[in-house]
PLY file of the C-alpha trace (Angstrom):
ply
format ascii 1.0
element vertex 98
property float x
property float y
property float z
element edge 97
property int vertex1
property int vertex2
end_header
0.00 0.00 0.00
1.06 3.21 -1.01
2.51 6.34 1.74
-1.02 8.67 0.51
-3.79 6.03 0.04
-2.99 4.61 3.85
-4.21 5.54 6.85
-4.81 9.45 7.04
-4.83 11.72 10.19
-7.53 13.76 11.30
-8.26 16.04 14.43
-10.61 14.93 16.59
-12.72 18.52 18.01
-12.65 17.24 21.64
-9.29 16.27 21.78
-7.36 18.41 19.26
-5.59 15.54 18.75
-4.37 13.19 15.60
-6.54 9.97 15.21
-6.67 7.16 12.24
-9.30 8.34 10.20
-10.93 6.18 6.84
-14.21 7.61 7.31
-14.54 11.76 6.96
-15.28 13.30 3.50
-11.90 15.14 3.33
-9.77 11.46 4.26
-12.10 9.62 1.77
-11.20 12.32 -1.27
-8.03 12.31 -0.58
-7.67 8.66 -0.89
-9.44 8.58 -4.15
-7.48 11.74 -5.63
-4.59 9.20 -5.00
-5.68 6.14 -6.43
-6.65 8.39 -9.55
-3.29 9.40 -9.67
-1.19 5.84 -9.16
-3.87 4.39 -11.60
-1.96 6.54 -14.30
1.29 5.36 -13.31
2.59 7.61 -10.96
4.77 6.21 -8.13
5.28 8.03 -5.02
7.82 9.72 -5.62
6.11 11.70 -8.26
2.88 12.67 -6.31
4.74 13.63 -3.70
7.21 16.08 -6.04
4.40 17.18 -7.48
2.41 18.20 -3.72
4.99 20.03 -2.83
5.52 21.90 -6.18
1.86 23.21 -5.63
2.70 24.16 -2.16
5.56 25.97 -2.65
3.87 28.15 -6.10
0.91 28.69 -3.69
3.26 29.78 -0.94
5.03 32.23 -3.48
1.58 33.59 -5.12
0.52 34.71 -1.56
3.77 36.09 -0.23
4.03 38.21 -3.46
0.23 39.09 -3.04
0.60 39.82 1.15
3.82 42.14 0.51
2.18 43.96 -2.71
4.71 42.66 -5.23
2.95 43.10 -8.76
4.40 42.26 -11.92
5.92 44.35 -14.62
3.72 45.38 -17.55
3.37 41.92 -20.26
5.24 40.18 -18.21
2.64 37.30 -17.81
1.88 37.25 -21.78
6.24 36.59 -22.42
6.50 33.98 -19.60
3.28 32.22 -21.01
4.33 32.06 -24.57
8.02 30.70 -23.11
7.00 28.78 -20.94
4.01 27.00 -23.74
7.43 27.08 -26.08
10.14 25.44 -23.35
8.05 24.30 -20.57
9.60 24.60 -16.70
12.84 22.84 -17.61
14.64 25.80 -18.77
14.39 26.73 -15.28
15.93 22.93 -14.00
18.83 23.25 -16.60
19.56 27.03 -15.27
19.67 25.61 -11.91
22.23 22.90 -12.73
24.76 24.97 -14.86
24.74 27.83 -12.46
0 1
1 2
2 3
3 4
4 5
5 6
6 7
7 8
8 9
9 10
10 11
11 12
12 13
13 14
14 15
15 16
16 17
17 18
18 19
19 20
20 21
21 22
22 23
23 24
24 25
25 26
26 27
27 28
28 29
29 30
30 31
31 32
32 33
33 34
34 35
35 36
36 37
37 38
38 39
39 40
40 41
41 42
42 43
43 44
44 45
45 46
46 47
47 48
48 49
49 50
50 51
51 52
52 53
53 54
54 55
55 56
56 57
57 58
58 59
59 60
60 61
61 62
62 63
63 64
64 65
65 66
66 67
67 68
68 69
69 70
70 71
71 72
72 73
73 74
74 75
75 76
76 77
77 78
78 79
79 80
80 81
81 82
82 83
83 84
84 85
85 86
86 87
87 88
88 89
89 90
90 91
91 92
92 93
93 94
94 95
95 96
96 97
């Protein structure tokens, strides 16, 4: 069995504390977002790369938003054609030459 699809942790409200949980809504979609996912070949590795990819965009979109960072003028429009043209792995090469 798979690190995601087993046993999840929820908070119980009288305790506050972490308890095995297969039953809630939230534990339940989470399982099945999963299984979606390992049904289309991905291992582990890859869903978790990819979870914490999200994070860490979401985690830079609201830091830039809660500080009042904006972007310059076409900016989005250049970085949207490049990156439909070259994808994110210009950015992985970058990172290994420099």
């Amino acid at each position: 069995m798979s690190t995601w699809s087993s046993v999840a942790a929820c908070r119980t409200s009288a305790t506050g504390k972490e308890r095995p949980c297969r039953n809630c809504d939230r534990c339940r979609r989470n399982r099945s977002c999963a299984a979606s996912v390992y049904d289309a070949g991905w291992n582990d590795d890859a869903l978790y790369s990819t979870v914490l990819v999200t994070a860490l965009f979401n985690f830079y979109n609201r830091l830039a938003d809660g500080v009042g960072l904006s972007l310059l003028e076409g900016y989005p429009a250049e970085a949207g054609k490049r990156l439909a043209a070259q994808g994110y792995d210009v950015f992985a090469q970058m990172a290994k030459t420099g």
